[in-house]
DSSP file (Angstrom, degrees, kcal/mol; ACC not computed):
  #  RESIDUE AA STRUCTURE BP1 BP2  ACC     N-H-->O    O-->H-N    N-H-->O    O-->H-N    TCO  KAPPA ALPHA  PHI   PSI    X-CA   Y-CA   Z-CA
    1    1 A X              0   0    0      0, 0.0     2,-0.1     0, 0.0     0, 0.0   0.000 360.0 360.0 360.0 132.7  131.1   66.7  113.5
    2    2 A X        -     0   0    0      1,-0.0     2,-0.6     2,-0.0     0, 0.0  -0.353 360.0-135.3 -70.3 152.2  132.3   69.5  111.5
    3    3 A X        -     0   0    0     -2,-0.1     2,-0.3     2,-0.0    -1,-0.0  -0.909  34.0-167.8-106.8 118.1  133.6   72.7  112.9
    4    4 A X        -     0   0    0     -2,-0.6     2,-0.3     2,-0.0    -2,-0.0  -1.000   4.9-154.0-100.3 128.7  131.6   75.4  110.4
    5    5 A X        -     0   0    0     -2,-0.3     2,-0.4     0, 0.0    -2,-0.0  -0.786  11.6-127.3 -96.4 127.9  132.8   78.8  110.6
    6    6 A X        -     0   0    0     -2,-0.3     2,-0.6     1,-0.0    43,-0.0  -0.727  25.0-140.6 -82.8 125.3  130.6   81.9  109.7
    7    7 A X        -     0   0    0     -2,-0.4     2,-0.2     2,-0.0    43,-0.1  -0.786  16.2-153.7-108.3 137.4  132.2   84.3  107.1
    8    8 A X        -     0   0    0     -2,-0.6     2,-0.5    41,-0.1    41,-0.2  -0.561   9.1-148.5-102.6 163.7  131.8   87.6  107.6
    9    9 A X  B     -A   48   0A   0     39,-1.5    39,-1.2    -2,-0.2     5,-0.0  -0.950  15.5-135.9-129.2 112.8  131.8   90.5  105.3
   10   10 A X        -     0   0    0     -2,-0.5     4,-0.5    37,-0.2    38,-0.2   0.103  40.3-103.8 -28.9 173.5  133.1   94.3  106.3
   11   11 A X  S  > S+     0   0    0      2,-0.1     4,-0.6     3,-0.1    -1,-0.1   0.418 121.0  51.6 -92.6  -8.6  131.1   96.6  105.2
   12   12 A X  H  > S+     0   0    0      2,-0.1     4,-1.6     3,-0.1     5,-0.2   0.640 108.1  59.0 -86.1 -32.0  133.3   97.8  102.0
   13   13 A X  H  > S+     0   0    0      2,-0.2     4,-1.1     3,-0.1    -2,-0.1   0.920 112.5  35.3 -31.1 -49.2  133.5   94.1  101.2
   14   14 A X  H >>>S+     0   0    0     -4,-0.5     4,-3.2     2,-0.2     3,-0.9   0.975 117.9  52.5 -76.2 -46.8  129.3   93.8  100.9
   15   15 A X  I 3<>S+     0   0    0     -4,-0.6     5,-1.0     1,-0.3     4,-0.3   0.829 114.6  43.1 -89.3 -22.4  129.1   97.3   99.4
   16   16 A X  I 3<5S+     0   0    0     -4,-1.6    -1,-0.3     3,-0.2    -2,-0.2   0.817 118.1  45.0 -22.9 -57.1  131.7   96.0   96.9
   17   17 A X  I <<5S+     0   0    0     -4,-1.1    -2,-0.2    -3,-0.9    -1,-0.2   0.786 122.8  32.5 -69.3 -26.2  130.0   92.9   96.4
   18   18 A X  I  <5S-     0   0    0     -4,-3.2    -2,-0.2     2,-0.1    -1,-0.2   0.393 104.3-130.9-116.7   0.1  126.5   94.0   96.1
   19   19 A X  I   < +     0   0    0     -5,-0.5     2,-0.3    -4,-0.3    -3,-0.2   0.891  63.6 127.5  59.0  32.9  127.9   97.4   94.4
   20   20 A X      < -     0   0    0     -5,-1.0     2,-0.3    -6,-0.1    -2,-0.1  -0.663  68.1 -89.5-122.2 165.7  125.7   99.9   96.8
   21   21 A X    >>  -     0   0    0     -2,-0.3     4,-1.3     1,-0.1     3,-0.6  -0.731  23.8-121.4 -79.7 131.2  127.5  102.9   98.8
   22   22 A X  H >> S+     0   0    0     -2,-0.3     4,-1.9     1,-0.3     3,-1.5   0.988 119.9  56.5 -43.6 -62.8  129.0  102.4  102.5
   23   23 A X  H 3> S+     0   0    0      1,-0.3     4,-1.9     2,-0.2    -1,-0.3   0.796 103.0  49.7 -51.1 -40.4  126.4  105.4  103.1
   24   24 A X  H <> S+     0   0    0     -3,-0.6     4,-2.8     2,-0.2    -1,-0.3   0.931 113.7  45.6 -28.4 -62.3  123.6  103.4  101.7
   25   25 A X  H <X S+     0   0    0     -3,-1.5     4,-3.4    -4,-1.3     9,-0.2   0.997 113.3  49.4 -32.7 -83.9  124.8  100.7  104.0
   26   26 A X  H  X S+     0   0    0     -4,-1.9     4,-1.2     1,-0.2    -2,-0.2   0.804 114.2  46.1 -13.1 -83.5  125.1  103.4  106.8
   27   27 A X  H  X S+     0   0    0     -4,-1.9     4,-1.7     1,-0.3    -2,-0.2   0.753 111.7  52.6 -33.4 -70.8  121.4  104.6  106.0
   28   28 A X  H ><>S+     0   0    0     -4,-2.8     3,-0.7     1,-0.3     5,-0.6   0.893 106.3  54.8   2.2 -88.8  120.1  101.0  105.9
   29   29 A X  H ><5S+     0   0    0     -4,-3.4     3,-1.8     1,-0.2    -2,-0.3   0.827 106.5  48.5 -27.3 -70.4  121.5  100.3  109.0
   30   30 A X  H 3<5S+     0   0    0     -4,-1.2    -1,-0.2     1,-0.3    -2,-0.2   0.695 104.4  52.9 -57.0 -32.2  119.9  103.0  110.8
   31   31 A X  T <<5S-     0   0    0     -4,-1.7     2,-0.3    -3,-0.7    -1,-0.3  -0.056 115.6-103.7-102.8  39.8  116.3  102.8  109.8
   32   32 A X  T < 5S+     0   0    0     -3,-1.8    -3,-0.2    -5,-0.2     3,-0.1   0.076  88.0 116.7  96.4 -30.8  116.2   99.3  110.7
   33   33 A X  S   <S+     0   0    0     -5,-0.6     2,-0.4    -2,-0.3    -4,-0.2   0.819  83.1  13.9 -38.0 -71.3  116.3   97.6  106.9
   34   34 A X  S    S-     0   0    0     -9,-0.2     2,-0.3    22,-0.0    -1,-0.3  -0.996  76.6-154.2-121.3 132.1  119.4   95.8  106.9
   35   35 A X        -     0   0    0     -2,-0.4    -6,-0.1     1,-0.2    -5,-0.1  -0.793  24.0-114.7 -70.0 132.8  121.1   95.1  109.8
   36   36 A X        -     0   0    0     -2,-0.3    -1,-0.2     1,-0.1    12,-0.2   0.010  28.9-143.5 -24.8 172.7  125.0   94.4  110.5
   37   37 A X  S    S+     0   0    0     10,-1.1     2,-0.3     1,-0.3    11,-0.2   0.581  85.6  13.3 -96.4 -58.5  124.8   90.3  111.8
   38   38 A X  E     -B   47   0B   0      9,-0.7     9,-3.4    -3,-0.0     2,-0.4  -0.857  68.1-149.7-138.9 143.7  127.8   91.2  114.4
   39   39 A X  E     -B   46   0B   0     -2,-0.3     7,-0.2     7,-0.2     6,-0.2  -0.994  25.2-133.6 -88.8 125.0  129.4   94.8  115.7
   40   40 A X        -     0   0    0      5,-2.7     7,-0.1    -2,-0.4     0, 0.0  -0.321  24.8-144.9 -89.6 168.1  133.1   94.2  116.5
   41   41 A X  S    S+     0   0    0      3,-0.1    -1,-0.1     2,-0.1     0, 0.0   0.461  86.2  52.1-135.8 -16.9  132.8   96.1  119.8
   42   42 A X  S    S+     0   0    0      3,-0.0    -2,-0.0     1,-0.0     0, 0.0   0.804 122.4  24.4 -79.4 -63.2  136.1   97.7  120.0
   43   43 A X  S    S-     0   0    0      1,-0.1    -2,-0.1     2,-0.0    -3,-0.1   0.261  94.0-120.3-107.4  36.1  136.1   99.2  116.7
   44   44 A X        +     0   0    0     -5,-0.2    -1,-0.1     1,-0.1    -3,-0.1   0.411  50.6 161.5  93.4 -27.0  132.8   99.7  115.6
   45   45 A X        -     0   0    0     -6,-0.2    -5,-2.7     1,-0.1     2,-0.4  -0.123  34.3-135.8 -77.4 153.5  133.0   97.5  112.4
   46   46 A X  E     -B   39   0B   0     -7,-0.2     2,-0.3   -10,-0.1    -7,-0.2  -0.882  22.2-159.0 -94.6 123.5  129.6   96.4  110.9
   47   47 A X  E     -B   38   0B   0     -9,-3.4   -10,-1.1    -2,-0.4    -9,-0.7  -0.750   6.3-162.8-106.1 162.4  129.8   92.8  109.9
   48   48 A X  B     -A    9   0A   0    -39,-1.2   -39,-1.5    -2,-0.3   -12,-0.1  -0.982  10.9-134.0-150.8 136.3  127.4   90.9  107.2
   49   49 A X     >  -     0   0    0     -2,-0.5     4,-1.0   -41,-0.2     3,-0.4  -0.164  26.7-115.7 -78.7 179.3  126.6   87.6  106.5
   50   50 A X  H  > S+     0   0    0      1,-0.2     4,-0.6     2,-0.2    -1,-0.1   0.824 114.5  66.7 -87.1 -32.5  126.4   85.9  103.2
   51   51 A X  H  4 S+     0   0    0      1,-0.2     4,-0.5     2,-0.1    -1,-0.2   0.777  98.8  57.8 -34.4 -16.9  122.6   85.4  103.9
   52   52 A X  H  > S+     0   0    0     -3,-0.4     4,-2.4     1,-0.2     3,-0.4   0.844  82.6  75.8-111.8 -41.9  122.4   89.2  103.6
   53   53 A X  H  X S+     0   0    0     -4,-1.0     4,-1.0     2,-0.2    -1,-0.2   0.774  93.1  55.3 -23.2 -44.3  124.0   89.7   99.9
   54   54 A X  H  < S+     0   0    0     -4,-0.6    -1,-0.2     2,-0.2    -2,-0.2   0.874 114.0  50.6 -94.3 -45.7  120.1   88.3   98.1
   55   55 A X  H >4 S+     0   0    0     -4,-0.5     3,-0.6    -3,-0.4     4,-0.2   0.904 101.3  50.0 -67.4 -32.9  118.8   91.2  100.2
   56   56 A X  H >X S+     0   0    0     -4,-2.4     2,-3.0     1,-0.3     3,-2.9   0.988 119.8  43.6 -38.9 -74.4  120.8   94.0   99.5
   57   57 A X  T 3< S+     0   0    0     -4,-1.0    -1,-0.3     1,-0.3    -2,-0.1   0.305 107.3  52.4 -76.2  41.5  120.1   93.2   96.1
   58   58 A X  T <> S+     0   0    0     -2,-3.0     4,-0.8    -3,-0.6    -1,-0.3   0.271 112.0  53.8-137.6 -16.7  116.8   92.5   96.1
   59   59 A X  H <> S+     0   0    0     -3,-2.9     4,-2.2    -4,-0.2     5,-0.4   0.720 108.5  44.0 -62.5 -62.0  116.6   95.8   97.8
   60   60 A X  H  < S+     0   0    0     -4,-2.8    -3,-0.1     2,-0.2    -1,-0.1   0.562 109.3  58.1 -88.9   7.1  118.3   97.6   95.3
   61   61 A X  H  > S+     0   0    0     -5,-0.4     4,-5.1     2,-0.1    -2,-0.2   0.759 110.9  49.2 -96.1 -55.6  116.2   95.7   92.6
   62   62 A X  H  < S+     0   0    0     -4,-0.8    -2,-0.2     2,-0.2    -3,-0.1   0.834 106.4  47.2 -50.7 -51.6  113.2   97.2   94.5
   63   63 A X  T >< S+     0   0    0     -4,-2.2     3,-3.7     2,-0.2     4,-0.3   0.934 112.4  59.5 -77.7 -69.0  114.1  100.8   94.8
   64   64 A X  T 34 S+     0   0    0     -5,-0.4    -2,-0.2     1,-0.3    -1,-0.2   0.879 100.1  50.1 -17.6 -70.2  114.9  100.2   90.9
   65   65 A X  T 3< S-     0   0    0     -4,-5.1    -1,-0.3     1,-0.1    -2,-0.2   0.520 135.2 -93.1 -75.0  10.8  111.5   99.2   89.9
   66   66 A X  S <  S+     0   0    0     -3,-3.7     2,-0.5     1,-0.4    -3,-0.2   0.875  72.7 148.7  99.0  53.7  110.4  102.7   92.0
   67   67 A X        -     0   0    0      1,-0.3    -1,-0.4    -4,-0.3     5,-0.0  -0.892  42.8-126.0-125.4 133.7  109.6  101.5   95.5
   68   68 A X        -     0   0    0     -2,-0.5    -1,-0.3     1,-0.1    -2,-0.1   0.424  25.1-107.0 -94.3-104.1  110.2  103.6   98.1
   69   69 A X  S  > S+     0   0    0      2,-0.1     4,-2.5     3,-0.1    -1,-0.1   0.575 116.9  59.5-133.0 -36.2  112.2  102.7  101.2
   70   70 A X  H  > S+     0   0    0      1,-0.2     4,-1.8     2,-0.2     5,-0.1   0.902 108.7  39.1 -56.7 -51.5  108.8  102.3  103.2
   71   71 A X  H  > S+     0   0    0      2,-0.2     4,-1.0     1,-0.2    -1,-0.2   0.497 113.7  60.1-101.0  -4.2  107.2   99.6  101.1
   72   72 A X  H  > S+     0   0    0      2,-0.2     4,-2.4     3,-0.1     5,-0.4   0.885 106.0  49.8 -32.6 -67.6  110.9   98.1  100.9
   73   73 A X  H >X S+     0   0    0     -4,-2.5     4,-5.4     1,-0.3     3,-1.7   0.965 116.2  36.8 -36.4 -86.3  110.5   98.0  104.4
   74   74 A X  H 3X S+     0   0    0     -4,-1.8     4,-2.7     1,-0.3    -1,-0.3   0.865 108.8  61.9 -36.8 -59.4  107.4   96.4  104.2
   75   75 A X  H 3X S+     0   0    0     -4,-1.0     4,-1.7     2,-0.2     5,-0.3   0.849 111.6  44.4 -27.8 -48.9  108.3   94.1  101.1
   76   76 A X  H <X S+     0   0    0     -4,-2.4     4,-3.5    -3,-1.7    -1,-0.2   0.934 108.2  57.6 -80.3 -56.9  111.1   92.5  103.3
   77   77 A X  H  < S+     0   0    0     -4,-5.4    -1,-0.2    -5,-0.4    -2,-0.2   0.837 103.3  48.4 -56.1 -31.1  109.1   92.2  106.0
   78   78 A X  H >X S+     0   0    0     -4,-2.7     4,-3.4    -5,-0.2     3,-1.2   0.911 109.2  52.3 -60.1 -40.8  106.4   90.1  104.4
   79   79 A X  H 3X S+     0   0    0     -4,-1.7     4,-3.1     1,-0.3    -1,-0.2   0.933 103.9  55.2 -73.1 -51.1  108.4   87.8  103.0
   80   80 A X  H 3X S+     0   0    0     -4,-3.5     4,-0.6    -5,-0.3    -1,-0.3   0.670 112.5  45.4 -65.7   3.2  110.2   87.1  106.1
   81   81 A X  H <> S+     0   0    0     -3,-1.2     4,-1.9    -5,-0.2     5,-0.4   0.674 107.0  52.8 -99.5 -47.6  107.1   86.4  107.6
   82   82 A X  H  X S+     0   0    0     -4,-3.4     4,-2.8     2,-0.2     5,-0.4   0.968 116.3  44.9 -52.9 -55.9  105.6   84.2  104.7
   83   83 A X  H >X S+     0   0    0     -4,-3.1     3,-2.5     1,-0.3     4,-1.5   0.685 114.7  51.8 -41.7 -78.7  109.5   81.7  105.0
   84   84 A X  H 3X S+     0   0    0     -4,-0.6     4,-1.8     1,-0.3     3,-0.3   0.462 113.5  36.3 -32.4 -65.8  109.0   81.8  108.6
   85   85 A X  H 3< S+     0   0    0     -4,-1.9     4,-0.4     1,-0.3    -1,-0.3   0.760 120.1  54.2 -59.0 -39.1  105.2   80.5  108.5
   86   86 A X  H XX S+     0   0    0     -4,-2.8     4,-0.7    -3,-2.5     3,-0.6   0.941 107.5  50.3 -71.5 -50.7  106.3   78.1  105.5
   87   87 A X  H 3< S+     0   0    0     -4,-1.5    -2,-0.2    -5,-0.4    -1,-0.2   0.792 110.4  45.3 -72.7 -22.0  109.1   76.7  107.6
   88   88 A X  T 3< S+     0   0    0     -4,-1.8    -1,-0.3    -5,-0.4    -2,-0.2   0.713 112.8  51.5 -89.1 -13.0  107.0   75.9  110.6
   89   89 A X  T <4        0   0    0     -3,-0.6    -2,-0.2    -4,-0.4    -1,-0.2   0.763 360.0 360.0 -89.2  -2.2  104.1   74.2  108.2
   90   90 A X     <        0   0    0     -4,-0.7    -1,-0.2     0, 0.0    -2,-0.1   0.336 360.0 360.0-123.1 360.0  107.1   71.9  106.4
């Protein structure tokens, strides 16, 4: 059996990758939107999966087409509710 390792991404790595601002990140964070995966627990750092990359930008695709942060919210949430419901019927 293979040994798989999850890689994680700082939080100037994603906002690099996904091109958003740490404070965005920050902001995120706070109101519950995107979460860190993992905290390092001595210093603080916020870590992110690659799962989390297609929301950020799907995020920042949203807020583009003139959504606010609330029906973001919401947006994210449905969906993760439709896979879920789709994954238990398959």
């Amino acid at each position: 059996m293979k040994n798989f390792k999850q890689k994680y991404y700082t939080i100037g790595e994603i906002a690099k990758i996904c091109n958003i601002n740490i404070r965005t990140l920050h902001y995120y964070d706070s109101i519950d939107l995107v979460k860190p995966v993992k905290i390092v627990e001595n210093s603080n750092y916020r870590l992110y999966s690659k799962g989390q990359i297609p929301v950020i930008n799907s995020i920042k695709r949203l807020r583009e087409m003139g959504l606010s942060l609330k029906d973001v919210k919401l947006f994210i949430s449905l969906i993760t509710i439709i896979i879920a419901t789709l994954l238990q019927i398959i």
